[in-house]
C-alpha positions in Angstrom: 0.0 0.0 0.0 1.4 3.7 -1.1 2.2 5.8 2.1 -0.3 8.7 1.8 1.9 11.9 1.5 0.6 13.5 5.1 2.0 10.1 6.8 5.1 10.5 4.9 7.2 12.2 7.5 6.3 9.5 10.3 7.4 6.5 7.9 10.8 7.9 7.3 11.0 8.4 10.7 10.1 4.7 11.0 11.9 3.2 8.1 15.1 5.1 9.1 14.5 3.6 12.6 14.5 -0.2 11.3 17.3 0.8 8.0 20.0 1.9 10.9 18.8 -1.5 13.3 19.6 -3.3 9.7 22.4 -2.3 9.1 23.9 -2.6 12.5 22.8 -6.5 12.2 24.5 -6.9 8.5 27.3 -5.0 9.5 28.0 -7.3 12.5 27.7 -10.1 10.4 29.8 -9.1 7.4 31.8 -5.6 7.9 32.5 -5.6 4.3 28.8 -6.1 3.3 27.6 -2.8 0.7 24.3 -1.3 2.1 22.7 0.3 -0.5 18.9 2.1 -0.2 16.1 0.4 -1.7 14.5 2.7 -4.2 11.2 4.6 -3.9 10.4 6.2 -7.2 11.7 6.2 -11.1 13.2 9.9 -11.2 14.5 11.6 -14.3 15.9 14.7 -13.4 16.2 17.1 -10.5 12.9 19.2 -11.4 10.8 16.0 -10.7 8.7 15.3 -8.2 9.7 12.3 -7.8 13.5 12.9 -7.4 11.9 15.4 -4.5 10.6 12.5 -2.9 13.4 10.6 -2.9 15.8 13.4 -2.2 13.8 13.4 1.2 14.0 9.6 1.6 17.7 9.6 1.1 18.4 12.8 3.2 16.8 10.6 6.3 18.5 7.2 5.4 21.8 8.6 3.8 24.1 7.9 7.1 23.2 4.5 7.1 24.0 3.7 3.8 27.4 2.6 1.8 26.0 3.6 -1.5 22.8 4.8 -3.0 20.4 3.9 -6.0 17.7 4.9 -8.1 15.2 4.1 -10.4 15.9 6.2 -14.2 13.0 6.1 -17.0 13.6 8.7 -19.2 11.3 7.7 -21.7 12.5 8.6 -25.4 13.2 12.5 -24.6 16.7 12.9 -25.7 17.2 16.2 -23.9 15.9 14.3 -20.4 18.5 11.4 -21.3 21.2 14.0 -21.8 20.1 15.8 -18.2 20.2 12.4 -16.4 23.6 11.3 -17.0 24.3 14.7 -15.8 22.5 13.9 -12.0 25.2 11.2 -11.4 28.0 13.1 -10.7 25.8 15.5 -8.9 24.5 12.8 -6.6 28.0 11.3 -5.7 29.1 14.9 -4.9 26.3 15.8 -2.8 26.2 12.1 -1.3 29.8 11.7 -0.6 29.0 8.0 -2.5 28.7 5.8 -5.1 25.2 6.2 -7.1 23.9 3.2 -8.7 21.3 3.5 -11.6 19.5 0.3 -10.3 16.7 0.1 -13.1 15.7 1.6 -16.0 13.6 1.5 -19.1 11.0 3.5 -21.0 7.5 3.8 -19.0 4.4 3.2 -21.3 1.8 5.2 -22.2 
């Protein structure tokens, strides 16, 4: 079930909560283990709303992560291709870590 956007705040609270407790147990296990974020939304570039939404996702879960990932369908706009390979560098920058481009595709109409 979607999280409604008014309980959003409370279930990054909560999924940050059990993320960090994850971690600690995967870490304990394997110290060399990659964490990387699960992914919440296909983004294309920074002026969607999706890449909003998982900007704030990331911002709360981004300490207890090795690495991060996202979702890229830039359907067959060439200029919105050309601006997404662009977001990369400007994720690892801001992130401080490697950015994984865990799916993509074209979305249908």
């Amino acid at each position: 079930m979607p999280v409604e956007s008014k309980d959003f705040d409370r279930y990054l609270s909560i999924f940050s909560t059990v993320f960090k407790k994850a971690k600690l147990a995967i870490k304990t296990y394997d110290r060399s283990a990659n964490i990387v974020t699960t992914d919440i939304a296909g983004i294309n570039i920074s002026t969607d709303v999706n890449y909003l939404l998982w900007s704030r996702f990331t911002n709360k879960i981004n300490n207890y992560v090795d690495s991060l990932s996202f979702n890229a369908y830039p359907g067959t706009n060439d200029e919105v291709i050309e601006k997404m390979a662009g977001e990369i560098p400007k994720l690892k920058a801001l992130y401080k870590k490697p950015v994984y481009i865990t799916e993509t595709g074209m979305c249908r109409v």
